[in-house]
N, C-alpha and C positions, 0 to 999 in steps of 0.2 A: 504494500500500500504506500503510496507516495504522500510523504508529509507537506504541510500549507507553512510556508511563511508568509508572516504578515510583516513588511521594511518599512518605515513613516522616514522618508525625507524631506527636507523641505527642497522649495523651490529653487533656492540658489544651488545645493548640492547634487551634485553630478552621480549618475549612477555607475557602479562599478559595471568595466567592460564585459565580464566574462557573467555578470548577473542570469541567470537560468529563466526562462520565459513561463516556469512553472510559481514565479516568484509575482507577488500581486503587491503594490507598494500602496502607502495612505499617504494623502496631503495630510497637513498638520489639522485643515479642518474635520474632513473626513474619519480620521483618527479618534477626533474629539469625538463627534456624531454616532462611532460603534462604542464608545466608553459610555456616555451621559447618555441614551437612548435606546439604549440594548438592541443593537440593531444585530442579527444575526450572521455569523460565518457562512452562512449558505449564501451572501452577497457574492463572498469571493468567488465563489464557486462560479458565479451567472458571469461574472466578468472574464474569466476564464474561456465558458461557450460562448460567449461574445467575441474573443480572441481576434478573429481571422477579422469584424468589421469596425474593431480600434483602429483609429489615426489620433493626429495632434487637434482634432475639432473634438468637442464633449460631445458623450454619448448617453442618452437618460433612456433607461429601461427601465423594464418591473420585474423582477424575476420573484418567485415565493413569497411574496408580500410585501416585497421590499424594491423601492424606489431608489435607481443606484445611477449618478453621474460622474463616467469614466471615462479615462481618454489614454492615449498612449504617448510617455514622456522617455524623452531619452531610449526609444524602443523597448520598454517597458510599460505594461498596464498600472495604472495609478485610480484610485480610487479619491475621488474630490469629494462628493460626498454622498448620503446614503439616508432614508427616513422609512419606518414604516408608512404600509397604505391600511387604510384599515378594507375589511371585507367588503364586499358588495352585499346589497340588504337587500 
């Protein structure tokens, strides 16, 4: 089974070259947002199947109840940020 890192850099810092594409990084807000909001791990996950339609323009999806805007930084996926949606009634 292949383990999840989760890297918080910020925006000035540069990501390492040899960085693995299996690696899902947090902006400093986005970081905040899975701490104070219990937003769940399975974001990563959606960002991940999203992979191949990341570029440098933001991407806002819904995947398992969660509303995630990500983009690809330094050719790495970056998580900017992330909210619960509540159900459909």
């Amino acid at each position: 089974m292949m383990e999840s890192y989760i890297t918080i850099y910020t925006e000035e810092e540069a990501l390492p070259a040899d960085s693995a594409m299996n690696e899902v990084n947090l902006s400093l807000h986005g970081a905040n947002r899975f701490l104070e909001r219990n937003i769940p791990l399975e974001a990563v996950e959606g960002v991940r199947h999203l992979l191949p339609l990341l570029n440098d323009k933001p991407l806002k999806f819904r995947y398992k109840g969660v509303q995630v805007v990500a983009r690809l930084v330094n050719g790495s996926p970056r998580i900017i940020t992330a909210w619960r949606v509540p159900p459909p009634q």
